[in-house]
KOLKOLZA-967239 format. One line per 2 residues: their letters; for each residue x, z, y of N, C-alpha, C, O, CB. Coordinates in steps of 0.05 Angstrom, whole numbers, plus 5000, padded with zeros to 4 digits. Glycine has a CB too. Example, Ala and Ser with C-alpha at 12.3 -4.5 7.8 and 13.67 -1.06 7.14 Angstrom:
// residues 2
AS	5264/5156/4886/5246/5156/4910/5264/5156/4934/5285/5169/4934/5226/5181/4911  5257/5142/4955/5273/5143/4979/5258/5157/5001/5268/5161/5023/5282/5114/4988
// end
This chain:
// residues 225
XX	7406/7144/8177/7415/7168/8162/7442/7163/8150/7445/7145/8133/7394/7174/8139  7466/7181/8158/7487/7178/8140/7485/7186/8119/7475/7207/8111/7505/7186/8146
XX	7501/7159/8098/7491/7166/8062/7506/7187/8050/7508/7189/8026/7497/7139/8039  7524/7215/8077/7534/7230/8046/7514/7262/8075/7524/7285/8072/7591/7230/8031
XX	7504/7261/8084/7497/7273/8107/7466/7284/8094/7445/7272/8092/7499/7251/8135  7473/7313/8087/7446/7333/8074/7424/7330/8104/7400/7324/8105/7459/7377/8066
XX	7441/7337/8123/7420/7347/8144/7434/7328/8172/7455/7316/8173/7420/7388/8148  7411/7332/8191/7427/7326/8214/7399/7321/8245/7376/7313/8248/7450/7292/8203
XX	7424/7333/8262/7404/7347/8283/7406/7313/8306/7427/7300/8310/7421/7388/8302  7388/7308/8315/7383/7283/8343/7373/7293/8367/7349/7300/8369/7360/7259/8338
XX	7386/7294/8383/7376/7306/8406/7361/7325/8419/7349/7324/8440/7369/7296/8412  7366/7352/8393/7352/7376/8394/7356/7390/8411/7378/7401/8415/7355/7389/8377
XX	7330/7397/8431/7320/7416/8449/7302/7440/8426/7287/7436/8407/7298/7396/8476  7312/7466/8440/7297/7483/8431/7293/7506/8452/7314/7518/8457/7308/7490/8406
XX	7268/7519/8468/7270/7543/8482/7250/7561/8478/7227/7552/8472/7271/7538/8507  7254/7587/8479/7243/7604/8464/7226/7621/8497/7242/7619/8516/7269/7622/8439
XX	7205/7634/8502/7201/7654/8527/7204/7675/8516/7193/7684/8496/7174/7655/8543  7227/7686/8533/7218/7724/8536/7214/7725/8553/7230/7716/8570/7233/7748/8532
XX	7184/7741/8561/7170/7752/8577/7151/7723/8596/7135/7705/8593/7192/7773/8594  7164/7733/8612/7164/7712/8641/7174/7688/8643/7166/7668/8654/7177/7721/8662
XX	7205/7694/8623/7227/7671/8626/7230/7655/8598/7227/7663/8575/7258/7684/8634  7236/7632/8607/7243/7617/8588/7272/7614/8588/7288/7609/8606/7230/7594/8590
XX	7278/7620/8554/7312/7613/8547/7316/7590/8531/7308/7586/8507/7329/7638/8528  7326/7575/8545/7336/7550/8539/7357/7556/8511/7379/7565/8518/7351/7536/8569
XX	7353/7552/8488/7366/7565/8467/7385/7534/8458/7409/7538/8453/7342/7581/8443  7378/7516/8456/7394/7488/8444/7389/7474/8469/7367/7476/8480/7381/7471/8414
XX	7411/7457/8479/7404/7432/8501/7415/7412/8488/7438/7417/8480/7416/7432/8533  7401/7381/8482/7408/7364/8464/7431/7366/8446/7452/7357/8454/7410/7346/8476
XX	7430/7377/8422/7445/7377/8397/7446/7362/8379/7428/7363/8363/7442/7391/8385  7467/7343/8376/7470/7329/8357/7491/7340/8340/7512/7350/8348/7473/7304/8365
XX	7483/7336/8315/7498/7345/8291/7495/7346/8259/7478/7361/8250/7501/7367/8296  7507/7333/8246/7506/7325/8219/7528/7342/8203/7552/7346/8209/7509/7293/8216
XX	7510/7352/8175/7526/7360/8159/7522/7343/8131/7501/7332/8122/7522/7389/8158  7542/7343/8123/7554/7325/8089/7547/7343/8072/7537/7365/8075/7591/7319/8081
XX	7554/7328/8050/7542/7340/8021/7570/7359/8016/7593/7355/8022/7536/7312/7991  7558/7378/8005/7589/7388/7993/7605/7410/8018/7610/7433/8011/7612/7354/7988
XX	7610/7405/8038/7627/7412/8056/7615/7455/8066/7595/7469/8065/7622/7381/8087  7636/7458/8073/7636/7483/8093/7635/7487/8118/7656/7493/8130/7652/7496/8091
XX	7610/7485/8131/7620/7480/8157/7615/7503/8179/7591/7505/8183/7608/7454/8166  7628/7520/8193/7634/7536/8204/7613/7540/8241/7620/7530/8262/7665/7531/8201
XX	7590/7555/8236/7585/7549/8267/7588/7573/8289/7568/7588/8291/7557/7538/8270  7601/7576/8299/7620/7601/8318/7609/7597/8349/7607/7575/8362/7662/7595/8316
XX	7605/7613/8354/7605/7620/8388/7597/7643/8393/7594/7657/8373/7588/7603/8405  7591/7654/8420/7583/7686/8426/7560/7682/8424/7549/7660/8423/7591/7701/8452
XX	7544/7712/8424/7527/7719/8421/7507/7700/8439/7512/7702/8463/7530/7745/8425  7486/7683/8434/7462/7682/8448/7479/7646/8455/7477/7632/8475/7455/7712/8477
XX	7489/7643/8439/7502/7609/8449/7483/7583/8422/7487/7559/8425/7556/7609/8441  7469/7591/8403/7448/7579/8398/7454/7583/8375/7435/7572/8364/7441/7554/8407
XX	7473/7595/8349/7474/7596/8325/7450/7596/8314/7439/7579/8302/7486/7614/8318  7443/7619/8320/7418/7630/8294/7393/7616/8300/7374/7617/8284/7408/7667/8295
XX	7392/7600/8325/7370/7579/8323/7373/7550/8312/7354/7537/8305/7362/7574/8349  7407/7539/8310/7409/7515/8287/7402/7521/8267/7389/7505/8252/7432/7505/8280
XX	7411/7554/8260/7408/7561/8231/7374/7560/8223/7365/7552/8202/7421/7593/8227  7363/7568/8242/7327/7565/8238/7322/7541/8236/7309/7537/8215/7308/7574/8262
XX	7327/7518/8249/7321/7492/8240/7332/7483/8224/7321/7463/8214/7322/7477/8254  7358/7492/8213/7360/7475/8198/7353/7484/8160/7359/7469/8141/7386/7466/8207
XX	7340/7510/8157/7328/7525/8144/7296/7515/8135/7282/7521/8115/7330/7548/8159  7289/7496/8164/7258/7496/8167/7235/7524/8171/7214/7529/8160/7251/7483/8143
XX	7250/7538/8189/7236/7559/8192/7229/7555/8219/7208/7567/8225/7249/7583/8184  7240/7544/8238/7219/7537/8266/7227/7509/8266/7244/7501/8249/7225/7556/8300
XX	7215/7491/8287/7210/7475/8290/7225/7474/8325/7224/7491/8342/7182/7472/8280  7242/7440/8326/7252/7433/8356/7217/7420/8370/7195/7409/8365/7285/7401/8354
XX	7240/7434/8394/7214/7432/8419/7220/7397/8423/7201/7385/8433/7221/7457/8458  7240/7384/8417/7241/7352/8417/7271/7353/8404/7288/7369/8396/7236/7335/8452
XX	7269/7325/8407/7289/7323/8379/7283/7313/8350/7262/7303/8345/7298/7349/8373  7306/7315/8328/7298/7307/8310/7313/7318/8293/7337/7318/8298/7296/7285/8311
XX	7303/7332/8264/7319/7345/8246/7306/7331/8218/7282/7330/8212/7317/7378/8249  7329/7321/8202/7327/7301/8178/7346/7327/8161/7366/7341/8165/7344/7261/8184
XX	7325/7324/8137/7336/7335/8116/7336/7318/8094/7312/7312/8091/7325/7356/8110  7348/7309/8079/7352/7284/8060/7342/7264/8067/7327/7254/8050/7344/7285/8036
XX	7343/7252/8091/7332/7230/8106/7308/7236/8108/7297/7217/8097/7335/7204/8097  7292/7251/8115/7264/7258/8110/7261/7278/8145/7275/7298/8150/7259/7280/8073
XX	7244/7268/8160/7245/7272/8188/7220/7305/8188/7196/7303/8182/7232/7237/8207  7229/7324/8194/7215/7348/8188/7197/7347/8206/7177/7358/8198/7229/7372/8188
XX	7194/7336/8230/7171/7343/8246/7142/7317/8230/7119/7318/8239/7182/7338/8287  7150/7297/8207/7132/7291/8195/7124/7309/8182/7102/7300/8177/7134/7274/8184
XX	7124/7334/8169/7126/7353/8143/7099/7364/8151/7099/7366/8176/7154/7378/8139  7080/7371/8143/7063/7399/8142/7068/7422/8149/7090/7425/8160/7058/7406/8122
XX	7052/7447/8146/7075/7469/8134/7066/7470/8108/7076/7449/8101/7077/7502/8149  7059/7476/8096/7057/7467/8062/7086/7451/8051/7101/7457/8033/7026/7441/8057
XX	7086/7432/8065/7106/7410/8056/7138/7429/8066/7157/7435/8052/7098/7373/8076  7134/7431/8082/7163/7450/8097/7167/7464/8074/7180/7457/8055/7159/7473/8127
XX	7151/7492/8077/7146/7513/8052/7167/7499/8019/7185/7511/8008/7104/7513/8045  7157/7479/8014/7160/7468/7989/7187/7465/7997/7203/7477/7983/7142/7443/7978
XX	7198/7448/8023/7225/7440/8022/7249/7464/8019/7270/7463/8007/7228/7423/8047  7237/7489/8038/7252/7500/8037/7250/7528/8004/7262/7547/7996/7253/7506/8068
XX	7234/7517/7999/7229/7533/7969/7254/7514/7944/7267/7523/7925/7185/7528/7957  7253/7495/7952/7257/7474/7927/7297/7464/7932/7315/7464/7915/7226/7437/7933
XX	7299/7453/7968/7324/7444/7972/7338/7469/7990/7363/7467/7988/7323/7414/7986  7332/7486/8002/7346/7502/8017/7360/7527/8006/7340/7539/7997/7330/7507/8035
XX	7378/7541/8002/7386/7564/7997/7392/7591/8019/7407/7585/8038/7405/7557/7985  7386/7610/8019/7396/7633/8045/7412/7649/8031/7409/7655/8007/7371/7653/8061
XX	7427/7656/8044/7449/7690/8041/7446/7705/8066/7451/7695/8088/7489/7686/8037  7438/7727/8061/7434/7736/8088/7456/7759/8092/7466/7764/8070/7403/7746/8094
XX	7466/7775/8111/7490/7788/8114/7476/7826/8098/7492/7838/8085/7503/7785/8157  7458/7834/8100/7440/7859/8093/7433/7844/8056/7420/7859/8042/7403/7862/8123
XX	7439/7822/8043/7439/7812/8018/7419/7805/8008/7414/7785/7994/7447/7825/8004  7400/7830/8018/7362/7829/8013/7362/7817/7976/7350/7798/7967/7339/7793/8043
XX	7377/7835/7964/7365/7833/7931/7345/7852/7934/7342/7866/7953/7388/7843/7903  7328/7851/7907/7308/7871/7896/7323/7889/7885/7337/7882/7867/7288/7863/7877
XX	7321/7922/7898/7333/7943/7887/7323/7943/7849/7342/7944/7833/7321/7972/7908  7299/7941/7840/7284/7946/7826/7292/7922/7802/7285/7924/7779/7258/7949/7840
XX	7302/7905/7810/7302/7876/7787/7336/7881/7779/7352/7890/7796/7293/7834/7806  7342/7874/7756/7372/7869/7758/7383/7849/7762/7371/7827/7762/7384/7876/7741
XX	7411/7850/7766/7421/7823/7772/7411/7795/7760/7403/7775/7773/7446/7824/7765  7414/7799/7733/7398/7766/7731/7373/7759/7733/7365/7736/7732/7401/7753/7708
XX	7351/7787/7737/7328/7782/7739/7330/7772/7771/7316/7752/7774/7309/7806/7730  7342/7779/7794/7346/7771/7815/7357/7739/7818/7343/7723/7831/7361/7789/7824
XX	7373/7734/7810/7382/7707/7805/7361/7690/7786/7363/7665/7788/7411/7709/7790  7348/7696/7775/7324/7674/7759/7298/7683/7784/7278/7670/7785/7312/7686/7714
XX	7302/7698/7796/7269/7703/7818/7266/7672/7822/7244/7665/7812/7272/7724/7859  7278/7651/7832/7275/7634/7854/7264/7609/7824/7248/7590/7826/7309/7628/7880
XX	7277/7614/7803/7275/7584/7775/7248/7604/7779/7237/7597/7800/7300/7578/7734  7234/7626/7766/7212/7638/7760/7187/7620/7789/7166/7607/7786/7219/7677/7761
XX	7197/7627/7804/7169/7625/7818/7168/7596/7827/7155/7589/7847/7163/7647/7844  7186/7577/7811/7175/7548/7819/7181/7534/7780/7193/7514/7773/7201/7527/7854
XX	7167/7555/7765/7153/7555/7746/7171/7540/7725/7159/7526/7709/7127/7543/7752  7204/7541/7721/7217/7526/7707/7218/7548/7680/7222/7572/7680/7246/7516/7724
XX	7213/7528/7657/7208/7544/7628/7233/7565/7622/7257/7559/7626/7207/7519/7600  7223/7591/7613/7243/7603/7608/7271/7603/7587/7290/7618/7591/7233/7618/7608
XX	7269/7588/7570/7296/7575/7559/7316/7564/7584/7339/7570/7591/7288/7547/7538  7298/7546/7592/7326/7540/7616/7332/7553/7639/7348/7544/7655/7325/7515/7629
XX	7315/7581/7643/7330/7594/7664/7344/7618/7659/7357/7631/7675/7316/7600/7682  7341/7621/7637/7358/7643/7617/7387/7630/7621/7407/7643/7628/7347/7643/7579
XX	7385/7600/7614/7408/7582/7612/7426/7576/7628/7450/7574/7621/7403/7564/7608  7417/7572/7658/7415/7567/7681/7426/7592/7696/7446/7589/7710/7389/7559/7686
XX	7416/7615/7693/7417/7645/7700/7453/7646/7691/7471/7646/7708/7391/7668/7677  7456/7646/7665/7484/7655/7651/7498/7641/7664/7509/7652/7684/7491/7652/7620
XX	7502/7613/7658/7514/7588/7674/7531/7596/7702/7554/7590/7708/7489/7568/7683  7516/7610/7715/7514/7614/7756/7534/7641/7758/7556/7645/7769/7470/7625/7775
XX	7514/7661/7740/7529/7691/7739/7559/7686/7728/7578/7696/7740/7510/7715/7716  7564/7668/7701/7595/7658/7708/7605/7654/7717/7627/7665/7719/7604/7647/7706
XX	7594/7627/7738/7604/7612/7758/7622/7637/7782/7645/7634/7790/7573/7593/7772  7605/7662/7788/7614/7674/7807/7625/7700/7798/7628/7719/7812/7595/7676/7826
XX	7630/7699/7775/7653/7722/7755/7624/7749/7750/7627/7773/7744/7695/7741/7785  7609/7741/7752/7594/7771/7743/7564/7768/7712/7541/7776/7709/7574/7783/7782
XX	7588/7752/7696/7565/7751/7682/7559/7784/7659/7541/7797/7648/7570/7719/7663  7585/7785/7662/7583/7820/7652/7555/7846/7665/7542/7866/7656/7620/7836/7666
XX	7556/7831/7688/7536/7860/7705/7513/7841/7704/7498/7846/7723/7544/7874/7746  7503/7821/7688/7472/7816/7683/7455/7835/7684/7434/7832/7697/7466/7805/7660
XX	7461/7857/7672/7440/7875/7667/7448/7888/7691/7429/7904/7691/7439/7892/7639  7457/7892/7704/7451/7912/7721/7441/7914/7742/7437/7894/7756/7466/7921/7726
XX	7430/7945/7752/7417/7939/7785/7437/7939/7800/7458/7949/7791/7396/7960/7799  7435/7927/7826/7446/7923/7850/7462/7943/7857/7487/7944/7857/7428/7918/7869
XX	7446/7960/7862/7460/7999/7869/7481/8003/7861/7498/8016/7874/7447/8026/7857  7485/7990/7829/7513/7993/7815/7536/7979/7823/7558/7986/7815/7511/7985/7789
XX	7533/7958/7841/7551/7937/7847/7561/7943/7868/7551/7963/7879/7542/7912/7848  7584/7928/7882/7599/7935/7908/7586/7917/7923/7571/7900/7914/7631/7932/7909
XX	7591/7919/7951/7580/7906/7968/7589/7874/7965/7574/7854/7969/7586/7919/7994  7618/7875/7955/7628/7843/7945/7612/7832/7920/7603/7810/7917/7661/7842/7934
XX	7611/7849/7908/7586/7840/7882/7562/7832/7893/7551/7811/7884/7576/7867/7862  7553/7844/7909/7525/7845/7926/7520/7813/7925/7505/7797/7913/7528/7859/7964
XX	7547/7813/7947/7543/7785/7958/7546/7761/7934/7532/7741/7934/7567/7780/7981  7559/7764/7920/7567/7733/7900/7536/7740/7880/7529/7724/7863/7610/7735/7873
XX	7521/7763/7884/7498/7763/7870/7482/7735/7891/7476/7712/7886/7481/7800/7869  7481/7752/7918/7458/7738/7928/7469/7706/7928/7452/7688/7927/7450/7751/7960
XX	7503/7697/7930/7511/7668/7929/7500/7657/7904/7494/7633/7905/7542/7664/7931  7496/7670/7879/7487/7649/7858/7457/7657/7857/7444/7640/7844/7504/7651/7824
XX	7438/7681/7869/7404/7666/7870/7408/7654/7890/7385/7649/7898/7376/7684/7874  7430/7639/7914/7411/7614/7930/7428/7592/7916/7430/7570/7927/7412/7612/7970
XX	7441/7596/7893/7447/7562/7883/7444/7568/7861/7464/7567/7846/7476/7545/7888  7420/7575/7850/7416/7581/7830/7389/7556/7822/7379/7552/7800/7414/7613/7830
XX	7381/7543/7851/7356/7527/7841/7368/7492/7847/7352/7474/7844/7322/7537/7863  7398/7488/7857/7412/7471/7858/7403/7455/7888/7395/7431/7888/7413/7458/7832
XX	7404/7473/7911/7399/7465/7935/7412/7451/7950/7435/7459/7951/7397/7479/7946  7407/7430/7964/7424/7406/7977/7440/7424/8007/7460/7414/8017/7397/7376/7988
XX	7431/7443/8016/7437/7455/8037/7442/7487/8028/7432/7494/8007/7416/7450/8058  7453/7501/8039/7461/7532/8034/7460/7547/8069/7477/7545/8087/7502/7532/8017
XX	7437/7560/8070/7444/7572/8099/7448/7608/8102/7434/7626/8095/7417/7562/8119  7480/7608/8117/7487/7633/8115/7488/7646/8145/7494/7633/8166/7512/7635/8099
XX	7482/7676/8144/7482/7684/8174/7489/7711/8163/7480/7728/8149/7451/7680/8195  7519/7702/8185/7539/7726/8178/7538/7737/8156/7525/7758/8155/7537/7746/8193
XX	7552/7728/8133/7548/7734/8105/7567/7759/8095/7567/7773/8074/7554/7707/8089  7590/7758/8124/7616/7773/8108/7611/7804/8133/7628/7823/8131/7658/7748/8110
XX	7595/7805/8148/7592/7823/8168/7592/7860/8156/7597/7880/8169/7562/7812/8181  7586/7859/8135/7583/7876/8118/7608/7896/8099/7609/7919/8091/7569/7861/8105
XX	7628/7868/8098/7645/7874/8079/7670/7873/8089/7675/7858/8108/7643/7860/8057  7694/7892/8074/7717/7893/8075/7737/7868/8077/7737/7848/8062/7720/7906/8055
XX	7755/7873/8099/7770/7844/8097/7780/7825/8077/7783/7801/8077/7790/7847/8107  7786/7848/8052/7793/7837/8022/7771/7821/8009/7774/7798/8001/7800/7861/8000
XX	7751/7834/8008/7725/7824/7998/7710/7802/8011/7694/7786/8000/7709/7846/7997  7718/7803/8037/7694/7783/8052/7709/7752/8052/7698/7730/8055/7687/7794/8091
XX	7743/7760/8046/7764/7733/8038/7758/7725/8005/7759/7702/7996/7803/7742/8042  7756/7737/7996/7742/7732/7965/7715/7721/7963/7710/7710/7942/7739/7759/7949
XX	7689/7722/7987/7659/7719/7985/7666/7698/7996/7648/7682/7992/7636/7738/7996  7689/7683/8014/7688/7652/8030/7699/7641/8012/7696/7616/8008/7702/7646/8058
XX	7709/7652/8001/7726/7632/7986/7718/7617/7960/7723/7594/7951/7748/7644/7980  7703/7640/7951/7666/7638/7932/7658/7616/7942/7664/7595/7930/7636/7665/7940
XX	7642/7614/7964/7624/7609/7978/7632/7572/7977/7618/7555/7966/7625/7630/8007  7659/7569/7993/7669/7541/7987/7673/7531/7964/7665/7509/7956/7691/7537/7996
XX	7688/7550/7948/7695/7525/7921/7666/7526/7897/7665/7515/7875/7732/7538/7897  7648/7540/7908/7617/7537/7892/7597/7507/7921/7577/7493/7917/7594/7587/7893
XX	7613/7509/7940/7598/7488/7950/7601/7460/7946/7585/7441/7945/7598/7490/7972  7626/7460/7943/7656/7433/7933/7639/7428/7908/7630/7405/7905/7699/7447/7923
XX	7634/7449/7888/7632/7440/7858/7604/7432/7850/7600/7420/7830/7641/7463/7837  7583/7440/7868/7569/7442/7866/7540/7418/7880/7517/7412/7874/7577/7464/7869
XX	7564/7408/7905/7550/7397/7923/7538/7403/7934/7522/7385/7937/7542/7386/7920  7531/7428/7953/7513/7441/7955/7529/7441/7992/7552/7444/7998/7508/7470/7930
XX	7512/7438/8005/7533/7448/8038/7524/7465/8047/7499/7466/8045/7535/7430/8065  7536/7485/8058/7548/7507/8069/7541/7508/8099/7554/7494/8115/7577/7507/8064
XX	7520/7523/8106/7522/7517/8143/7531/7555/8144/7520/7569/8127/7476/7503/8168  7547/7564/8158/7551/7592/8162/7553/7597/8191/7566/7583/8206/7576/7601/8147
XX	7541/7618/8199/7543/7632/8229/7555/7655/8229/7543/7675/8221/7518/7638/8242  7585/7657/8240/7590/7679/8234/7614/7683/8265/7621/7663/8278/7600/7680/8199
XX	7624/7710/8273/7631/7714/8285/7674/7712/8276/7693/7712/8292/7611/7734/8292  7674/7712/8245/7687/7728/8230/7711/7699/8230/7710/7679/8215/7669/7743/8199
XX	7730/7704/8253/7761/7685/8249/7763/7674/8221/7765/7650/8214/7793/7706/8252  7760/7702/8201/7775/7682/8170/7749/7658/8167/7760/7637/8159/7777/7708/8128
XX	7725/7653/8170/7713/7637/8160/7729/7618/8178/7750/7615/8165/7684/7640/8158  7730/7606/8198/7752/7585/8203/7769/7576/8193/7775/7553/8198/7763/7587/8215
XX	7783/7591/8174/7809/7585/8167/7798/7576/8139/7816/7564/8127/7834/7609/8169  7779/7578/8127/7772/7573/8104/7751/7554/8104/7743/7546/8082/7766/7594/8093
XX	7745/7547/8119/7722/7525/8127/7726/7497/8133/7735/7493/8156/7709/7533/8148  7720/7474/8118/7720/7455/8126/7714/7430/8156/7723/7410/8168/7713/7455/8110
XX	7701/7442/8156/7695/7432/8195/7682/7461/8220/7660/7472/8217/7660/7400/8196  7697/7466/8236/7691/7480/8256/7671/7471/8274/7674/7448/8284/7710/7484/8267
XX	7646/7488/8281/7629/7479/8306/7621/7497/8325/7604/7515/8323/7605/7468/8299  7636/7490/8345/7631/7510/8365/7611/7505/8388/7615/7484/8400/7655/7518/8377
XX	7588/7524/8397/7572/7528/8410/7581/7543/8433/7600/7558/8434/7555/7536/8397  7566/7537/8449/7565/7551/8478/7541/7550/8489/7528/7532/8479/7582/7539/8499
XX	7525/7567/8511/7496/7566/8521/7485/7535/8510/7481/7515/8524/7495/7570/8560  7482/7538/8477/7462/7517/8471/7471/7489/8470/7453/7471/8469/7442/7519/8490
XX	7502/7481/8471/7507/7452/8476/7533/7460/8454/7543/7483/8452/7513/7439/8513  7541/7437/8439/7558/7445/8425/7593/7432/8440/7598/7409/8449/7547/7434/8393
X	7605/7451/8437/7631/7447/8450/7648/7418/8440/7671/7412/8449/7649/7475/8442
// end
């Protein structure tokens, strides 16, 4: 295990059947991500993104291979134990934002301290802290509806680092938003990962995340370039 390395993939095979056929989605992938870093994973449609992004989320499992999350080998895990990991060390942003219309902003940002039972003094605390961190501690109170789609997003960036996750997984985060805004949500996105320690895996189609991203990884039918 490398000692600054959150995650990291060994010889990952992954294939999925539609129908009849089988799609060979990953052909041996090796790949490690660091603490802290931004790392960028780009290719066309159907070249294996959103299936690193599943493993390395712990939401499916390699058909062989090996995926270590804090040195900790996932195909030992349960699902109980998975569940927990990705409740406790993982963070998501998803590009659609998926807040609760109904909760307001900081009740959205404390959802994740609430349901792994941390006393409410410190997520009140915790809550303010984050909503700083990403300039919106003014719209605490508010619902979502009220916010811009750039608001949207730096909502949903501080509930997934809001429980201080070793990994951050994003899929197509800026797909949504205005060129102004979606250079403002990366740029979020890095210097809250830098400060935070927190790494950054992003799938996105979108040039500026390159330019703003600390290591580039490019995919092709399942093998990384």
């Amino acid at each position: 295990m490398n000692q600054t390395a959150i995650m990291e993939l060994h010889g990952v095979h992954k294939a999925y059947r539609l129908g009849e056929h089988l799609v060979q989605a990953l052909r041996g992938v090796d790949l490690q991500i660091q603490r802290g870093e931004l790392l960028a994973l780009t290719g066309p449609s159907g070249s294996g993104k959103s299936t690193i992004l599943n493993l390395c989320g712990l939401i499916d499992r390699a058909d062989t291979g090996d995926v270590m999350i804090n040195g900790v080998n996932s195909k030992s895990l349960t699902e109980r134990q998975l569940t927990i990991q990705r409740r406790d060390t993982i963070g998501f942003i998803f590009q659609s934002f998926n807040l609760v219309p109904v909760m307001t902003v900081a009740e959205n940002v404390d959802y994740p301290l609430f349901l792994t039972g941390v006393p409410l003094a410190e997520r009140k605390e915790r809550v303010a802290a984050q909503l700083k961190a990403v300039g919106l501690h003014e719209h605490a109170q508010h619902l979502p509806d009220a916010l811009s789609g750039g608001q949207r997003q730096r909502v949903a960036i501080a509930r997934a680092l809001i429980k201080r996750p070793s990994i951050v997984i994003a899929d197509e985060p800026t797909a949504s938003l205005d060129s102004h805004t979606a250079d403002q949500v990366l740029d979020l996105m890095r210097e809250r990962g830098h400060a935070e320690g927190a790494a950054f895996i992003i799938a996105s189609h979108d040039e500026r995340l390159t330019r703003r991203s600390d290591r580039i990884v490019a995919l092709l039918d399942g093998k990384l370039q």
